[in-house]
N, C-alpha and C positions, 0 to 999 in steps of 0.2 A: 506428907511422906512421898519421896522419889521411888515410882518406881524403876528406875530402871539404873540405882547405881552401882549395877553388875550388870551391868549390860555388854561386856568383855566379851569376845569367841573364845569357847572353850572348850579341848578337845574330848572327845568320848570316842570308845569303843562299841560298838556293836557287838553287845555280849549275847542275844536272846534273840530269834526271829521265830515266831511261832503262830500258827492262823489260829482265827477267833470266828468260826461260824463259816459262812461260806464266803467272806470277802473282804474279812479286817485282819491287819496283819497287826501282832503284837511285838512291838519292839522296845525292849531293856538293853538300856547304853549306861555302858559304866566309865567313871571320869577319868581321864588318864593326866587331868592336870593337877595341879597341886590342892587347886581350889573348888569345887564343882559350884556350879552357880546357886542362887538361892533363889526358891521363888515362891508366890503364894497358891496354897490350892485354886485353881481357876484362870491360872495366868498361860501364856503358853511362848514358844520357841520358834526363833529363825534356823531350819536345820539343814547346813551343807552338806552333800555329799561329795564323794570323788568324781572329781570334773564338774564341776562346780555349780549344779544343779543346785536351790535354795526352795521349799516351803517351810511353813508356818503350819503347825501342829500345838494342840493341848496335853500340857501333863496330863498323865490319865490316873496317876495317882499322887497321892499326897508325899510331901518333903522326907525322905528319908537320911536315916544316920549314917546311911553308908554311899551317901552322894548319887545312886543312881537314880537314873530318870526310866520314868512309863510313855510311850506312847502309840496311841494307836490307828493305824492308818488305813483310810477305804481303800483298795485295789480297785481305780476307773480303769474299765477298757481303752486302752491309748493312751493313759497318763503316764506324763513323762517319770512322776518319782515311782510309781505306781511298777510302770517296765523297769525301773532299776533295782524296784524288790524282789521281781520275780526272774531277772535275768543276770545281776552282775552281784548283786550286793551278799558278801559272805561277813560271818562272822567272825571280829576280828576286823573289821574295817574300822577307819575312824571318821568321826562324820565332826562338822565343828556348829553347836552349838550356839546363838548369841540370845540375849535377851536377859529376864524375861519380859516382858509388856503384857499390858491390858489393867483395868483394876476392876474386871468382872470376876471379885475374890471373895470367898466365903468371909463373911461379917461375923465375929465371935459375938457381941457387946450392940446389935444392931437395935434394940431396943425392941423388935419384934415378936408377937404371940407365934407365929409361924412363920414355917418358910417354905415356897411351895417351887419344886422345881421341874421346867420344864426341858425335855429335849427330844430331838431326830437320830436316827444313826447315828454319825459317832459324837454328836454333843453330845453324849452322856460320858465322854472321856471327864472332861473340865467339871462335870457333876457330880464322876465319883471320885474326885480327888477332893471335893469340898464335902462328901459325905463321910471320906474315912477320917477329915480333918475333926468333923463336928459332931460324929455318931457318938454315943457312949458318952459324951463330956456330961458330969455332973450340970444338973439345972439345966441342959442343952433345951431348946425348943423342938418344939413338934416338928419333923420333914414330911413332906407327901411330895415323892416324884411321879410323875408322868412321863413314861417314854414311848413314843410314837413309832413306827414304819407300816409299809405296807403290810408285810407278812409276817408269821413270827421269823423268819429267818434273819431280818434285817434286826430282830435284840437278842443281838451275840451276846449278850450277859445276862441272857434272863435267869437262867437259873442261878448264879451271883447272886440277885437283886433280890430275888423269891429267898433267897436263902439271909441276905441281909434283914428281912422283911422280917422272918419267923427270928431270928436271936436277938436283933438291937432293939432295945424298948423307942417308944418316939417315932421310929419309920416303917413308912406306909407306901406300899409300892401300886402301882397302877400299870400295866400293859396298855397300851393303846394302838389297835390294827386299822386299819385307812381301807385293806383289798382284805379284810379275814376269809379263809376258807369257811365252809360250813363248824369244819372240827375245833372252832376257837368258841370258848366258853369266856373268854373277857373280855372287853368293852372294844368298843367298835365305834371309829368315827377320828377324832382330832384332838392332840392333848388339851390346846387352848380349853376347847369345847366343854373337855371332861372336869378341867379342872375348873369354870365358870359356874360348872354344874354343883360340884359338889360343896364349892364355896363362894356362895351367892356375897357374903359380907366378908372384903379381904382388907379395911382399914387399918388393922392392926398388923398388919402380914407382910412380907415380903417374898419378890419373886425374882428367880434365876432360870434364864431361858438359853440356850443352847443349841446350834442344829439351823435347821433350812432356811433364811434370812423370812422366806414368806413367812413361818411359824412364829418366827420372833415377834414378826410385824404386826398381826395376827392376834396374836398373847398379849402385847403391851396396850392394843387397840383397846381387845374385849373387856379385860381383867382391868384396866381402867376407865374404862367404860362405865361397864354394865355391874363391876363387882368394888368400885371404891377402892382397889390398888392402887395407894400414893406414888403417882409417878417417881420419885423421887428412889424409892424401892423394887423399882421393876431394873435389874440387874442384865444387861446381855449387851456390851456393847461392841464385842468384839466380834457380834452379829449385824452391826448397825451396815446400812446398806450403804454404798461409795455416793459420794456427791454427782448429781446428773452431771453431764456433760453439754457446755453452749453448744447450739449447733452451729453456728458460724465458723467457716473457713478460712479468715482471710486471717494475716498472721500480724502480729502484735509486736513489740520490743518489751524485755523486762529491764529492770535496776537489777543485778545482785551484786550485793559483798559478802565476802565469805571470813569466819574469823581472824584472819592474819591481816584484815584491812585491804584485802583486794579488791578492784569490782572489774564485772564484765556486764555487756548489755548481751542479752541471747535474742535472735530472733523464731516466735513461737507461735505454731497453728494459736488462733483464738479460739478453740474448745479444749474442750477435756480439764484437766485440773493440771492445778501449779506445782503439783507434785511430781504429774507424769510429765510435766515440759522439765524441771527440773534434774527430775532422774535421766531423761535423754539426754540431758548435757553432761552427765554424771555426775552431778553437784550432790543427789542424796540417794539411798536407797530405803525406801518402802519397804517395810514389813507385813504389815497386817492389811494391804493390797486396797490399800483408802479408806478402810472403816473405820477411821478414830479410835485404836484401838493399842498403839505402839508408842507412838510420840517421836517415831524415827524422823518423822517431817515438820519438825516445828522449824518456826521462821517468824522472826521480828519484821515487824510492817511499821516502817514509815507512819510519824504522824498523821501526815496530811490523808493519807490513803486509807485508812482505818475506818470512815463513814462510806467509803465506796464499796466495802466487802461486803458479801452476803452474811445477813446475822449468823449469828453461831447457834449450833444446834444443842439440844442436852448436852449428849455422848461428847462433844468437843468441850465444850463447858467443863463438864468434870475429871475429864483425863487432864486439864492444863491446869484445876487444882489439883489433880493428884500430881503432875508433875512440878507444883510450884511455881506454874510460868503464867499467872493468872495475875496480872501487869498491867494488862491494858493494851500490851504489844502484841502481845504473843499470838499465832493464830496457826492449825495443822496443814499444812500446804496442800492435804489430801480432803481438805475442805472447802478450797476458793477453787470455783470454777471461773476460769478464762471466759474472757469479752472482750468485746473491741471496746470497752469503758474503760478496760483497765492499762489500756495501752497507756506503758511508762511506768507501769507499777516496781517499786522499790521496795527489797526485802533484803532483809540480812541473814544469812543460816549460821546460826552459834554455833564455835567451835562444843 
């Protein structure tokens, strides 16, 4: 399945801006195009604003009938989308939409006894759009989430979750505080931790992780590890951390042709990845900011070059079957880190 054949910009309105606890801002954008995008619970958006400002945010809720979209956003001191919420952005603005990517999506048919989900601050957006997707469904499996912060302040949805907890049969909610005050009565320490704990044998289970890239790192270690979590089911890759960068400075030539049968040679630092020498030439634009998680940077490699590349990892491996690009060519540009070995490297980026 492709994900991303709506991957079109599509315009929306900013109908709803509304806080959520002391730092997340809730935004419902309703589509002012003919078509509103489609996407799965767990997948998330390239989202523009006026003056051409771009992040990448999670539905926070599951596909509705009437095309609008959930999301919701931490307010960092100094970020730039973050000061355009608190200082320009009205409602009634239009923000444009592209995507969706990722295919860290709720599994209906996953074969699994369980499904155990983890997350930080605002991964629990992408969580609870896979919880309203799968709560209630006759025969649904068992949930147990885990959501982590320091304080209660950082689970803006607790009382949501506590209240999901007590009406939908099947889910089980867990608080998890990292700094609790004295006055916290629930579990205390690290989701990974809690959830090791409570489910020493996870074979039959799978897992959805969300939030602080350590946490994820963290969770897929322990839980495969120490509790028999088939790799194959630890579900987060829209967490998966960016490929190192060489440290070598001295600059390289690449091959590119671009679909119309052009080529250019670029001359490129030998570090970093072939995504970010690419997008500085403006050849592609990066979405999900090198975690294998968009497919905005795929690029055909050259026969001959294909044993010089650094193996592929899971997270690349399964987005290029979810994209259908899984050839033998195809490889995420947000994945080949730059070397002076690769000087002369030949790629092609599909129209």
């Amino acid at each position: 399945m492709r994900e991303q054949e709506d991957s079109g910009a599509r315009g929306y309105r900013l109908a709803v801006m509304e806080r959520l606890g002391r730092d997340v801002c809730r935004l419902r954008l309703e589509c002012v195009d003919a078509a509103p995008l489609r996407f799965r619970s767990g997948q998330f958006v390239s989202v523009t604003v006026p003056g051409g400002l771009t992040r990448s945010y999670s539905m926070a809720a599951a596909p509705r009938a009437d095309g609008d979209i959930e999301l919701h956003v931490r307010l960092q001191p100094g970020g730039a989308f973050s000061e355009w919420l608190r200082r320009q952005a009205r409602p009634g603005d239009t923000l444009w939409l592209e995507g969706p990517y990722g295919d860290c999506v709720w599994r209906e048919d996953s074969g699994a006894e369980q499904a155990l989900m983890l997350a930080t601050g605002t991964g629990i957006a992408p969580l609870r759009a896979m919880l309203q997707q799968g709560l209630g469904v006759p025969g649904a499996r068992p949930v147990t989430l885990y959501w982590g912060g320091r304080n209660a302040d950082d689970l803006y949805l607790l009382e949501e979750m506590r209240a999901w907890e007590r009406e939908r049969p099947g889910f089980r909610f867990e608080p998890v505080l990292s700094e609790a005050g004295p006055g916290w009565h629930g579990r205390r320490g690290f989701v990974q931790q809690a959830a090791a704990e409570n489910y020493p044998c996870l074979r039959a289970a799978e897992a959805y992780a969300c939030g602080a890239p350590a946490m994820v790192d963290a969770a897929r270690q322990l839980l495969s590890r120490e509790c028999g979590l088939p790799e194959e089911r630890f579900l987060a890759d829209a967490f998966q951390p960016a490929v190192s960068a060489a440290p070598a400075l001295e600059a390289m030539a690449l091959s590119v042709r671009v679909a119309d049968g052009g080529e250019q040679w670029l001359e490129v630092a030998a570090s970093g990845s072939l995504m970010q020498a690419l997008a500085a030439a403006g050849l592609m634009r990066g979405v999900c900011g090198g975690q294998a998680a968009c497919g905005t940077c795929l690029v055909r490699v050259e026969r001959d070059w294909l044993p010089r590349l650094p193996a592929m990892e899971r997270a690349e491996r399964r987005l290029l079957a979810a994209l259908e690009a899984g050839d033998g060519h195809s490889r995420l540009a947000c994945q080949i880190a730059l070397h002076p070995r690769l000087q002369g490297l030949s790629v092609v980026i599909p129209g």
